[in-house]
TISE-29674 format. One record per residue (C-alpha): residue in three letters; x, y, z. Coordinates in Angstrom, 2 decimals, always signed. Layout:
REM residues N
r residuo:ALA xx:X yy:Y zz:Z $
...
END
This chain:
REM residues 243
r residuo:UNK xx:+56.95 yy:+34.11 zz:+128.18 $
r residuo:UNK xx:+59.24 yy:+33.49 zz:+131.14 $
r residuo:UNK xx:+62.32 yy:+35.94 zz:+132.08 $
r residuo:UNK xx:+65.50 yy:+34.89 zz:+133.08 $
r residuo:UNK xx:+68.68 yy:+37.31 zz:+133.79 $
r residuo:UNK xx:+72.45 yy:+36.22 zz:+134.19 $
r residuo:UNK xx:+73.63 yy:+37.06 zz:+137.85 $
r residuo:UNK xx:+75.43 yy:+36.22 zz:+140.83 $
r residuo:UNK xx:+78.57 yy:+37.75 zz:+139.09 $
r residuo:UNK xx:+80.23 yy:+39.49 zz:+141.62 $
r residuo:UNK xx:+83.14 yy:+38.40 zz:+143.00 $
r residuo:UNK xx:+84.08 yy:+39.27 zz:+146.90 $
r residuo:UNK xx:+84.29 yy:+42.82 zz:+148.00 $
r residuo:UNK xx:+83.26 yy:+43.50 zz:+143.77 $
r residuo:UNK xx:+80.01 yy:+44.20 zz:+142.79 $
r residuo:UNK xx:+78.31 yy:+43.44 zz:+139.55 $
r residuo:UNK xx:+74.67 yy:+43.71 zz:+138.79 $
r residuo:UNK xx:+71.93 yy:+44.81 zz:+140.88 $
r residuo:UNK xx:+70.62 yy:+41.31 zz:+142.03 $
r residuo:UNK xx:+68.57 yy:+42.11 zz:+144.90 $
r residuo:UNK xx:+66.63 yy:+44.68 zz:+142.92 $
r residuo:UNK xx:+66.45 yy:+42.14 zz:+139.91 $
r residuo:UNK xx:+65.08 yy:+38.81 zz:+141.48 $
r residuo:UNK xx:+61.45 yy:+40.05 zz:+142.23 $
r residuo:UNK xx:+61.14 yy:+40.39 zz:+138.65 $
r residuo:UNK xx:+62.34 yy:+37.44 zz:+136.98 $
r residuo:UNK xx:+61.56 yy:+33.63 zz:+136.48 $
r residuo:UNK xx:+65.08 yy:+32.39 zz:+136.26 $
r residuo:UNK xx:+68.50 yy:+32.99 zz:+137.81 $
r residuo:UNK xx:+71.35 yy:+32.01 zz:+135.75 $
r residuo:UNK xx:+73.97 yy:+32.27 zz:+137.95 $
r residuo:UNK xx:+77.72 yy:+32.62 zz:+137.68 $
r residuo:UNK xx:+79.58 yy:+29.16 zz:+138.82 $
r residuo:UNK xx:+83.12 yy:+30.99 zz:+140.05 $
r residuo:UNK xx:+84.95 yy:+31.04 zz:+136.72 $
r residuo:UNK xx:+83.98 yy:+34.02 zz:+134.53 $
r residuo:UNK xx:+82.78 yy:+35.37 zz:+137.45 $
r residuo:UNK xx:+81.33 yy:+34.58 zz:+140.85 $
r residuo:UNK xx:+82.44 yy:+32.88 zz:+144.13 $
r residuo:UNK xx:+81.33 yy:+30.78 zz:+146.20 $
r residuo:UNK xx:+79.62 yy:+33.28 zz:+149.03 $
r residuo:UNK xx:+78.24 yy:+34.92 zz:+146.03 $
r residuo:UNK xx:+76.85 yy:+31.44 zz:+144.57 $
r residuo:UNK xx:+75.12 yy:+31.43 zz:+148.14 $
r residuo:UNK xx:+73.49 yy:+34.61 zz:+148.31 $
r residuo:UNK xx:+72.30 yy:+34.04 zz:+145.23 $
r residuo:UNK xx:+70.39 yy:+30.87 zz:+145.18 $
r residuo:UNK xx:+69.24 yy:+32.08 zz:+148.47 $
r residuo:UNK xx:+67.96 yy:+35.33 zz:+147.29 $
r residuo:UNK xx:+66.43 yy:+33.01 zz:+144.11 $
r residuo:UNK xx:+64.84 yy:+30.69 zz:+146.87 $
r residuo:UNK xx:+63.46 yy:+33.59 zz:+148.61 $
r residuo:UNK xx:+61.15 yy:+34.77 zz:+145.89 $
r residuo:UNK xx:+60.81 yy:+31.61 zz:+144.00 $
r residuo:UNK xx:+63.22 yy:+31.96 zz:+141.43 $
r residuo:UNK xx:+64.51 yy:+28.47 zz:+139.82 $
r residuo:UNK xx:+68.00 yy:+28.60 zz:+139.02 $
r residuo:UNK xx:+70.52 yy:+27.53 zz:+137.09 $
r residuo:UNK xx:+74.35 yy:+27.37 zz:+136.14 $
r residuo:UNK xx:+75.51 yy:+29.95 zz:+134.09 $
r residuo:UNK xx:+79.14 yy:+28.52 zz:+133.11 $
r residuo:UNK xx:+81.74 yy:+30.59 zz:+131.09 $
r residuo:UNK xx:+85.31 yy:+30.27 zz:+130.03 $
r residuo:UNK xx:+87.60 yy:+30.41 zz:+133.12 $
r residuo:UNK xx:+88.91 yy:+34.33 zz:+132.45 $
r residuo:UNK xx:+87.55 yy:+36.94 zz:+134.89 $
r residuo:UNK xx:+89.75 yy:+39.63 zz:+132.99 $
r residuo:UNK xx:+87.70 yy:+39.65 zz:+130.29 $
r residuo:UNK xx:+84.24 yy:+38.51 zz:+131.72 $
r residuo:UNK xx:+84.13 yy:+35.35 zz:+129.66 $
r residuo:UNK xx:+83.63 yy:+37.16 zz:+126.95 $
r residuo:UNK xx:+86.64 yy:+36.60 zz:+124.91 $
r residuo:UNK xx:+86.72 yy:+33.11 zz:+122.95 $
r residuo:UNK xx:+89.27 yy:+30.60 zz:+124.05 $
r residuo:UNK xx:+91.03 yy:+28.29 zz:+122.23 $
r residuo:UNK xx:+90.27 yy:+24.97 zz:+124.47 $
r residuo:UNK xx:+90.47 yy:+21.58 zz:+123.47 $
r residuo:UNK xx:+86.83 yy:+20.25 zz:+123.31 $
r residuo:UNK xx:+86.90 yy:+17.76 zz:+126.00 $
r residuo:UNK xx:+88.81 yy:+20.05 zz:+128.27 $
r residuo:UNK xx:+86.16 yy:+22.46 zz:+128.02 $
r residuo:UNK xx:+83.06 yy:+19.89 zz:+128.10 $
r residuo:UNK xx:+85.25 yy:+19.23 zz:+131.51 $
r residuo:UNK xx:+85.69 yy:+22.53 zz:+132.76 $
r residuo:UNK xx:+82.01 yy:+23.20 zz:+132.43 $
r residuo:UNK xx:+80.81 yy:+20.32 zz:+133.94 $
r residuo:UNK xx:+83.24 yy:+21.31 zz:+137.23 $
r residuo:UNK xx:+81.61 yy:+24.56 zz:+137.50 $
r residuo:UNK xx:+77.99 yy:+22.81 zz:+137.13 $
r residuo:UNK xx:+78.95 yy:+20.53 zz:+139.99 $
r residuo:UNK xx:+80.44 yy:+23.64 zz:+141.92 $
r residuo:UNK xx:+76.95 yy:+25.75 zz:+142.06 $
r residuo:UNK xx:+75.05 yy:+22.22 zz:+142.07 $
r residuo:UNK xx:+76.85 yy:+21.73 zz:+145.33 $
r residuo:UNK xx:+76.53 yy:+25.08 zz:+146.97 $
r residuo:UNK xx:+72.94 yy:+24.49 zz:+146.08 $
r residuo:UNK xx:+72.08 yy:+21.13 zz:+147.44 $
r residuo:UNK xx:+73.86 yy:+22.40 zz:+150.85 $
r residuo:UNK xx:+71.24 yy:+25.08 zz:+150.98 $
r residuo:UNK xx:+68.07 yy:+22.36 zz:+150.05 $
r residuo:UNK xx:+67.89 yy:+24.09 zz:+146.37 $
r residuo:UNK xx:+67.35 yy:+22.22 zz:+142.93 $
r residuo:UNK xx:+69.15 yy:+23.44 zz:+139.95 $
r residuo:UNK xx:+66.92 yy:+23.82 zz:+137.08 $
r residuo:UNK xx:+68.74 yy:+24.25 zz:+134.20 $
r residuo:UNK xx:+72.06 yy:+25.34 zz:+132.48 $
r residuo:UNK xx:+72.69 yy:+28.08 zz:+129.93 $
r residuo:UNK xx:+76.51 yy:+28.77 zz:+128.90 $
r residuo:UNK xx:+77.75 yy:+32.08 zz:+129.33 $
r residuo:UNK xx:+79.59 yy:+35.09 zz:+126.97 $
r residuo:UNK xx:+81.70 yy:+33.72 zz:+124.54 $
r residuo:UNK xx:+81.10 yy:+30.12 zz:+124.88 $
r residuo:UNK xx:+77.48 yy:+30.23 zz:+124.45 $
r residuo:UNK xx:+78.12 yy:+32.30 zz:+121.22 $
r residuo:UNK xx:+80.86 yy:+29.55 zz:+120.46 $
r residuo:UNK xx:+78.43 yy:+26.75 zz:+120.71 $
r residuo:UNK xx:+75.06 yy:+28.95 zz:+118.46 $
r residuo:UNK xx:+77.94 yy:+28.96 zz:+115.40 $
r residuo:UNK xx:+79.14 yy:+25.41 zz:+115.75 $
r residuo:UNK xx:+76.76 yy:+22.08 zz:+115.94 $
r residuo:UNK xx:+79.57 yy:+19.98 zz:+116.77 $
r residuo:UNK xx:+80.90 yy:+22.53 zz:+120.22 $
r residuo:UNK xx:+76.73 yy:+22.75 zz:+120.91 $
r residuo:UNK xx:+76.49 yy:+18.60 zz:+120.90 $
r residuo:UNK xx:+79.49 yy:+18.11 zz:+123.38 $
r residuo:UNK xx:+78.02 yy:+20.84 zz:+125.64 $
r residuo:UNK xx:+74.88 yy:+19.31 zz:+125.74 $
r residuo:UNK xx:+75.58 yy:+15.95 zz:+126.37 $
r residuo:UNK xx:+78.00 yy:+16.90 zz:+129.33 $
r residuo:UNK xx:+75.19 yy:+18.73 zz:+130.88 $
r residuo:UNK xx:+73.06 yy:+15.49 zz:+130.52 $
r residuo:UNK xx:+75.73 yy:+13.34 zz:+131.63 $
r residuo:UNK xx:+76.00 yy:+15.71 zz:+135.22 $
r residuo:UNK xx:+71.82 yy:+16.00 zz:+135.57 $
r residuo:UNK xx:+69.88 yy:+14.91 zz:+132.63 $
r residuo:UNK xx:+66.74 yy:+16.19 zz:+134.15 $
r residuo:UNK xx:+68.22 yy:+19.96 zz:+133.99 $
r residuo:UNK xx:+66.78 yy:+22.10 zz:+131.17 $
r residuo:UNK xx:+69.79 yy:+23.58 zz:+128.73 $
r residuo:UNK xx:+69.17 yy:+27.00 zz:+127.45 $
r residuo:UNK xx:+69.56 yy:+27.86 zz:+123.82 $
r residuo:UNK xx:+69.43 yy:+30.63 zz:+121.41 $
r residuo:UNK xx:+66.26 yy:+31.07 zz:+119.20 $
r residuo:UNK xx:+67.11 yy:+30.85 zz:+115.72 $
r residuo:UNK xx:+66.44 yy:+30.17 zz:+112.39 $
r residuo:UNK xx:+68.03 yy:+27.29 zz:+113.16 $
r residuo:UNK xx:+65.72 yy:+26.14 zz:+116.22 $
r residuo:UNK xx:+64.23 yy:+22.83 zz:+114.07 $
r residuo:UNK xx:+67.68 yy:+21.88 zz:+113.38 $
r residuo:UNK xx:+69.02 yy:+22.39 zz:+116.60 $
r residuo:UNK xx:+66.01 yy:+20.31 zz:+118.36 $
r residuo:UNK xx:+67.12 yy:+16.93 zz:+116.22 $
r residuo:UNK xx:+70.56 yy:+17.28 zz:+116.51 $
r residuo:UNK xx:+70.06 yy:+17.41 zz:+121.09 $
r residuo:UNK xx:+67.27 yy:+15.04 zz:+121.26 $
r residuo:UNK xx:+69.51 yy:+11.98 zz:+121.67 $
r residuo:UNK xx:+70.30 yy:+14.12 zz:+125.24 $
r residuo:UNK xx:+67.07 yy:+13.47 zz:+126.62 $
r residuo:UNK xx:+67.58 yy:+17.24 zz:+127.59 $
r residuo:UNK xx:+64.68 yy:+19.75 zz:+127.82 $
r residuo:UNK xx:+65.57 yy:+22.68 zz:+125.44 $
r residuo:UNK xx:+64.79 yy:+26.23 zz:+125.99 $
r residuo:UNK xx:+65.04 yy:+28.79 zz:+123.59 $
r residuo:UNK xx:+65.57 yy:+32.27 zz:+124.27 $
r residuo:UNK xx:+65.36 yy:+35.62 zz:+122.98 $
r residuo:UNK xx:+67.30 yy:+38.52 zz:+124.15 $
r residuo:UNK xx:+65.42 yy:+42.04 zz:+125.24 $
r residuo:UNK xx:+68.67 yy:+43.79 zz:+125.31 $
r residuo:UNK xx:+70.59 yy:+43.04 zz:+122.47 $
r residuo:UNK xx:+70.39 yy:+43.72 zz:+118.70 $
r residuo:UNK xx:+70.28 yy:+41.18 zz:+115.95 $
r residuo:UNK xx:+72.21 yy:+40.01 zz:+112.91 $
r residuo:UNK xx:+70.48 yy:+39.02 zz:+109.94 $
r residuo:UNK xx:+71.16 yy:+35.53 zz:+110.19 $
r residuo:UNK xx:+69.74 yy:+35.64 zz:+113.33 $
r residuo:UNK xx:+72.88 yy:+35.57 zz:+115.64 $
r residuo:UNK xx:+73.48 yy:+38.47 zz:+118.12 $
r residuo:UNK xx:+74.91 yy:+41.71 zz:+117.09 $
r residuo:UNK xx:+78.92 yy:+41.72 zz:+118.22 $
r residuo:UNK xx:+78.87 yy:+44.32 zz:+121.16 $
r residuo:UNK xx:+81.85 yy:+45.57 zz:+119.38 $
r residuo:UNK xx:+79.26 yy:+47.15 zz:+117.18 $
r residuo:UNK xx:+77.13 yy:+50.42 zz:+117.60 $
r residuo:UNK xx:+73.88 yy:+50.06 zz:+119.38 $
r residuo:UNK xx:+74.21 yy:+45.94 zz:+119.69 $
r residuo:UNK xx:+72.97 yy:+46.39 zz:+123.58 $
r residuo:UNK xx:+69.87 yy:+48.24 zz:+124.05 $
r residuo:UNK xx:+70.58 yy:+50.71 zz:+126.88 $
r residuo:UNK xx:+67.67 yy:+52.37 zz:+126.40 $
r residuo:UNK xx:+64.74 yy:+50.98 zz:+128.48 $
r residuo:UNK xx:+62.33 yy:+52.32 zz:+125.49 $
r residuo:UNK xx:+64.32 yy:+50.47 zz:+123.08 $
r residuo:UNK xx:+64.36 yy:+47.50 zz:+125.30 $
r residuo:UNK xx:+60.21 yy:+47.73 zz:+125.53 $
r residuo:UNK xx:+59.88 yy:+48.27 zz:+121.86 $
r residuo:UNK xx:+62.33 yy:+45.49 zz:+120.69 $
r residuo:UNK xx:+60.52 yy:+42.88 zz:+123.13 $
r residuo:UNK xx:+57.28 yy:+43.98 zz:+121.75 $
r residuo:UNK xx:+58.25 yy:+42.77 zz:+118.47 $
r residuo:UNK xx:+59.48 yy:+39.58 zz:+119.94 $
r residuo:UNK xx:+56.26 yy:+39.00 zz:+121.81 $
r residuo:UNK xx:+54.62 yy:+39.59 zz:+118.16 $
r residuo:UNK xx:+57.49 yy:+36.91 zz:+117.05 $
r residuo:UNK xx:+59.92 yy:+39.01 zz:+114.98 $
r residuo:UNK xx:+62.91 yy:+40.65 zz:+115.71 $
r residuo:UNK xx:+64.16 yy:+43.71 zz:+113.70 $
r residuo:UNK xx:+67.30 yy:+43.04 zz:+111.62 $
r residuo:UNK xx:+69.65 yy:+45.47 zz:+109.11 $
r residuo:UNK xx:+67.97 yy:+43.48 zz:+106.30 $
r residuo:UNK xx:+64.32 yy:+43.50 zz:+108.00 $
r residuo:UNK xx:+61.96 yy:+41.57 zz:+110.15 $
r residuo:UNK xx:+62.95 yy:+37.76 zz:+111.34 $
r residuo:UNK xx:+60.87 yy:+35.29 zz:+112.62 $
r residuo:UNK xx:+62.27 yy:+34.74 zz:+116.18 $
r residuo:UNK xx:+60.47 yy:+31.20 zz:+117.87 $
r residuo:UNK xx:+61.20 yy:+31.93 zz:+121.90 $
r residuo:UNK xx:+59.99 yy:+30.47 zz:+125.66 $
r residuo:UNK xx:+62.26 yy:+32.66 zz:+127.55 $
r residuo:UNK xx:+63.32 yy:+36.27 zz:+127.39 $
r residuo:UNK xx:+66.75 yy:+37.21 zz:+128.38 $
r residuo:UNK xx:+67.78 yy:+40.00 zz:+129.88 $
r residuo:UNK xx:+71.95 yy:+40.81 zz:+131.24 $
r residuo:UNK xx:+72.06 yy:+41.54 zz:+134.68 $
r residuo:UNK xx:+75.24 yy:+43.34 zz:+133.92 $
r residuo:UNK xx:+73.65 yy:+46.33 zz:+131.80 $
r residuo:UNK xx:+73.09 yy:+49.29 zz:+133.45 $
r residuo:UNK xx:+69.24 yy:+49.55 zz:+133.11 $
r residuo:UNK xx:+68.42 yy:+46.28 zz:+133.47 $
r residuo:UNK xx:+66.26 yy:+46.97 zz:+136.64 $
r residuo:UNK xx:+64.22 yy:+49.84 zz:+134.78 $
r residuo:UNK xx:+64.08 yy:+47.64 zz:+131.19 $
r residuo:UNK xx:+62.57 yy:+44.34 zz:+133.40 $
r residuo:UNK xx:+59.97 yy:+46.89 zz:+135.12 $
r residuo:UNK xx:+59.27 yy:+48.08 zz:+131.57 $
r residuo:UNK xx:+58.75 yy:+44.64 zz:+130.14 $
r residuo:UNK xx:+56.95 yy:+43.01 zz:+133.09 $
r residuo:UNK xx:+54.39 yy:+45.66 zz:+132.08 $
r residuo:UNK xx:+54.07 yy:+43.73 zz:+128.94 $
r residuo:UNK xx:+54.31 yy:+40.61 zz:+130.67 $
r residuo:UNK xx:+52.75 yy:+40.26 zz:+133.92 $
r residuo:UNK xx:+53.89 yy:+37.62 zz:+136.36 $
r residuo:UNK xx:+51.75 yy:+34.15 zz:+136.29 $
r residuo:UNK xx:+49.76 yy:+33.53 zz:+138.80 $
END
């Protein structure tokens, strides 16, 4: 089980996240492409950081609206945004190849990427911009019930899918993410965190209506919650670096 962690989401003098204390525990980077958050120096020290302990990274594109994190659903017209995603792909893409680094993959960001779990039609453009930028990037989806479904409707991409679970966030029955609006949705507590990524390691996820079969590669965890350091120490005790 690989770990990944949104970051690079400061944005000059601002700082988000705890990225230098984060890297040396994670697999991926999925870092912020200057429109939810991010800038370009920031895009830099990132990937750089990444490089330095052999992170592989990716784009981590939101909707364009720092005042609300990306986290706040926009209404966009669907090639507009298929657009507006791709520009932000191209922006860290290009801040990478300047510093000799490879993007790996893409996984949408906030409100989008919960846009694009709830409808196949959003999920299909998204992919197949991605493919038509890099087709040999990986695109990062949630693990649900759904996950057979999912894989047929993207294979025409050519993509290589991920799916993810997330340590720090509580689950909906139908297998969706808790709203943060609601209680106890993000696990701030880094015995929580260990407990509800023992169950996912085991292949379940606790629910209001009981256990769910949750199918993941990748574990997720926000670089933006405040124990995020402490909860990847506590789950890289669980799941030791490879070799």
């Amino acid at each position: 089980m690989l770990l990944n962690c949104d970051m690079g989401e400061s944005y000059g003098p601002w700082e988000k996240g705890a990225d230098a204390a984060v890297m040396p525990l994670i697999d991926w980077a999925n870092i912020a492409c200057g429109a939810h958050a991010g800038d370009p120096d920031t895009m830099a020290r990132t990937l750089s950081l990444a490089a330095e302990y052999d992170v592989k990274t990716g784009a981590h594109p939101g909707y364009p609206d720092r005042r609300n994190f990306g986290r706040l659903r926009l209404d966009w017209p669907v090639d507009s945004l298929v657009l507006e995603v791709q520009a932000q792909i191209g922006a860290l893409q290009a801040v990478a190849t300047a510093l000799g680094i490879t993007l790996h993959h893409v996984k949408p960001h906030g409100a989008l990427y919960l846009a694009m779990m709830s409808d196949d039609g959003l999920l299909e453009r998204l992919a197949e911009g991605v493919a038509a930028v890099d087709d040999s990037l990986a695109f990062v989806l949630q693990a649900t019930p759904d996950r057979e479904r999912h894989t047929a409707l993207l294979a025409h991409t050519g993509l290589e899918l991920v799916f993810e679970a997330f340590a720090d966030r509580g689950y909906a029955p139908d297998g969706r993410l808790r709203s943060r609006s609601i209680e106890g949705a993000v696990l701030t507590d880094p015995d929580a965190v260990a407990t509800h990524v023992g169950r996912l390691l085991e292949g379940f996820v606790a629910t209001p209506e009981g256990r769910l079969a949750v199918a993941a590669e990748t574990l997720c965890v926000h670089g933006d919650n405040p124990v995020a350091q402490e909860a990847l120490r506590r789950i890289r005790e669980l799941i030791p670096r490879a070799a």
